[in-house]
C-alpha positions as CSV (number, residue, x, y, z in Angstrom):
1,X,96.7,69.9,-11.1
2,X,93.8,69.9,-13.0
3,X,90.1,69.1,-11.5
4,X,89.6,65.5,-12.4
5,X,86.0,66.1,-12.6
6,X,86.4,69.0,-15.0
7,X,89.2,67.2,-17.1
8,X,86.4,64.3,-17.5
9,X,83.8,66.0,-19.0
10,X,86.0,67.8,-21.3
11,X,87.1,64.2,-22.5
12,X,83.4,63.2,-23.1
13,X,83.5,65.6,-25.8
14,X,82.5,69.8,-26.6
15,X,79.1,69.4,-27.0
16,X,79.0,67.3,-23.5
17,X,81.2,69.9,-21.8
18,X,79.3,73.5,-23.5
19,X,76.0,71.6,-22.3
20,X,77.9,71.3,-18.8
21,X,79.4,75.2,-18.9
22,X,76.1,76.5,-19.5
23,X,74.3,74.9,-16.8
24,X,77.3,75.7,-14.7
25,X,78.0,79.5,-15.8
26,X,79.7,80.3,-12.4
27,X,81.9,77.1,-11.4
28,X,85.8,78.1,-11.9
29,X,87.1,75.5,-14.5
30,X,90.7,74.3,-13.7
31,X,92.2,72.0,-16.0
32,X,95.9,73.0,-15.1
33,X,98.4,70.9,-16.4
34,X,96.1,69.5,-18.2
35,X,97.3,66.6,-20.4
36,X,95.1,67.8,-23.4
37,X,97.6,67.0,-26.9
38,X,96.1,66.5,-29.4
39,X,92.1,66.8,-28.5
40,X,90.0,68.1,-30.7
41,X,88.2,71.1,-29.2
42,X,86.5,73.0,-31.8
43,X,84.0,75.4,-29.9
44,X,84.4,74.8,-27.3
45,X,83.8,77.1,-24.0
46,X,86.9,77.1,-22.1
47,X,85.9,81.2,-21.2
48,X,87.6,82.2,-17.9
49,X,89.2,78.7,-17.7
50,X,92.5,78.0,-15.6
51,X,94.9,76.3,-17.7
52,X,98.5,77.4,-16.5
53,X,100.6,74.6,-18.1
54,X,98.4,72.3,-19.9
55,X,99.6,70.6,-22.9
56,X,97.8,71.6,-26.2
57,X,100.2,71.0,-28.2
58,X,98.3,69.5,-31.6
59,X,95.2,70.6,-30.0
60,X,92.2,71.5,-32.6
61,X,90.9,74.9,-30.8
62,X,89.8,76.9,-33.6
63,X,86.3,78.7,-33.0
64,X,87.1,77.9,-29.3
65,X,85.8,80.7,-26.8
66,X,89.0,81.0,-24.6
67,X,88.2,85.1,-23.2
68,X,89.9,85.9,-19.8
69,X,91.5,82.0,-19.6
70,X,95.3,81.9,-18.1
71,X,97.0,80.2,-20.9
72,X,100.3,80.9,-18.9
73,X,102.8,78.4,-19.6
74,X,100.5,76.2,-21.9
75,X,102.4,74.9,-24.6
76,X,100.2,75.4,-28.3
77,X,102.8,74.0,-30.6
78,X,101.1,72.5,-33.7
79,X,97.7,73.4,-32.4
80,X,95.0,75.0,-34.5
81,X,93.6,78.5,-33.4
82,X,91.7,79.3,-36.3
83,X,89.1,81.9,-34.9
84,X,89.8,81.8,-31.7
85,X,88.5,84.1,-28.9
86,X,91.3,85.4,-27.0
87,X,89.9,88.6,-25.5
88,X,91.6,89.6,-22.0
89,X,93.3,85.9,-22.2
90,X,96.6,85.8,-20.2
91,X,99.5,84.0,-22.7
92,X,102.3,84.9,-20.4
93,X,105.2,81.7,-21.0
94,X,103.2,80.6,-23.3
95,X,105.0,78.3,-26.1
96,X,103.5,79.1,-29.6
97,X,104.4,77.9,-32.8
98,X,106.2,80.3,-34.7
99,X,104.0,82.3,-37.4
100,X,100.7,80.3,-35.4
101,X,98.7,83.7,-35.2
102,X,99.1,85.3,-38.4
């Protein structure tokens, strides 16, 4: 389960939760199983973040920063990943859309 107090500064918004990452640099974020359809998370930090089966699905991410996250299991139908960084990310069981990273 995810870390409550994690899951509600990400719901405050990405500018409230970057300002919190970066006075935080070192804290593990866990939002797993993370209820997160549908948010709108352009830019946001989620670098390194634990988010084996969250829900994304409809999830605005593009320009999000998601290097060395575990995305295993997370489900990204319908979401946006325009621009996303994905470098050393872990998708294993992940549930894209088809054609979503061309």
């Amino acid at each position: 389960m995810a870390n409550i107090e994690h899951f509600t500064i990400l719901k405050q918004g990405v500018s409230t939760w970057n300002a919190w990452r970066a006075e935080h640099p070192d804290v593990q974020v866990d939002l797993n199983q993370a209820p997160l359809r549908g948010m709108r998370l352009v830019g946001v930090n989620l670098e390194g973040a634990l988010l084996i089966d969250a829900d994304l699905q409809g999830t605005d991410l593009s320009h999000a920063n998601l290097a060395r996250a575990n995305l295993s299991g997370v489900n990204l139908s319908d979401a946006q990943c325009r621009a996303i960084c994905l470098d050393q990310a872990l998708l294993v069981r992940a549930k894209p859309q088809e054609n979503q990273f061309r």
